[in-house]
N, C-alpha and C positions, 0 to 999 in steps of 0.2 A: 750398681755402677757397671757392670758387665754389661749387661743390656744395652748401656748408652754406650761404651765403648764397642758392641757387635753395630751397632745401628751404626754409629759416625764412619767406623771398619767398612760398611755398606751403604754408602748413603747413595753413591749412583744408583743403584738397584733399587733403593728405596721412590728414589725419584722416578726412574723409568715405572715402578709401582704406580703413581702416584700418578702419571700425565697419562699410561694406559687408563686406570679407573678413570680422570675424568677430563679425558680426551684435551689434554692440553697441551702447546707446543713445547717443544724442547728449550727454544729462546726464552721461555718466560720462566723459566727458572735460574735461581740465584748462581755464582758462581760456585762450583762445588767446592776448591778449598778455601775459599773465602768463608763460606758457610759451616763448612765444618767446624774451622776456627774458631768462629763465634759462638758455635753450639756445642765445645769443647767444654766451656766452663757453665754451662747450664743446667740447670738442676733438671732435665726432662722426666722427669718418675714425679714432678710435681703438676706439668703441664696439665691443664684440662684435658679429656680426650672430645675429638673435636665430632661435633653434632651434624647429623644430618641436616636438622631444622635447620641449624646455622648455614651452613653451604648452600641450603636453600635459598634464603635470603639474601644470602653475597652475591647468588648468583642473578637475582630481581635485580637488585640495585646495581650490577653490571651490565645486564642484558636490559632494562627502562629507564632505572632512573640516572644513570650517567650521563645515556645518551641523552636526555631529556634535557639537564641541565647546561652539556654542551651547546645544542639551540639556540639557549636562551642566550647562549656568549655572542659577543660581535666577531662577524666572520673578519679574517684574515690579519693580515699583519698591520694594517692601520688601524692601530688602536693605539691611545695615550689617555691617563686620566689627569681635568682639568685641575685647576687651584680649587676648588671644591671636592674633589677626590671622584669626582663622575668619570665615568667612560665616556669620551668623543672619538669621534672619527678624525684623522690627521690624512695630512698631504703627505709626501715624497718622501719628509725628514726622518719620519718614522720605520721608514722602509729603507733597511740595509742596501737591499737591491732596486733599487730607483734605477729606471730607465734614464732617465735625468739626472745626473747627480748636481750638475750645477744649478739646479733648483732646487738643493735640500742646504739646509740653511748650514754653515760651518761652524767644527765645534761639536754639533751634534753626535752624542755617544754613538748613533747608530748608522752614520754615513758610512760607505764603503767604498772610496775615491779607487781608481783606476791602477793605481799602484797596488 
């Protein structure tokens, strides 16, 4: 239990650790007392210790296969899916910001009238 209480005691440090080895920004980490909080009542001396291979891996499926499956998504914000649950491409209604509002149909959750 000392251990986890010097670790939480340090946990910026740990992080600054953490985004030096593997070069990662500062924003992409969790809020620090928010996290602390959380990892106050966790058992960490039971935690796996985390694998190379694994990070390997994470790092594939971030660096290919994400992007890959973004692609496959419909670009932009006109997207709705039909009474069949398909993805279609919509007009105006779907787009918050319509150049036209008066051509997106009223009502619609996603209008964003002038006011």
């Amino acid at each position: 239990m000392k251990k986890q209480e010097q670790l939480l005691a340090n946990l910026l440090e740990e992080f600054k650790k953490v985004q030096a080895q593997h070069n990662l920004p500062f924003g992409d980490f969790p809020h620090l007392g928010k996290f602390r909080e959380k990892l106050k009542n966790l058992p960490l001396h039971k935690f796996p210790p985390l694998k190379p291979e694994t990070i390997k891996l994470l790092d594939e499926v971030i660096e290919r296969d994400i992007p890959r499956l973004m692609q496959m998504l419909p670009k932009g914000d006109e997207v709705r899916l039909n009474k069949e649950g398909r993805i279609e491409s919509s007009d105006v209604e779907s787009n918050p910001f319509a150049q036209d509002p008066t051509k997106a149909k009223i009502g619609h959750n996603w209008v964003v009238n002038g006011e």
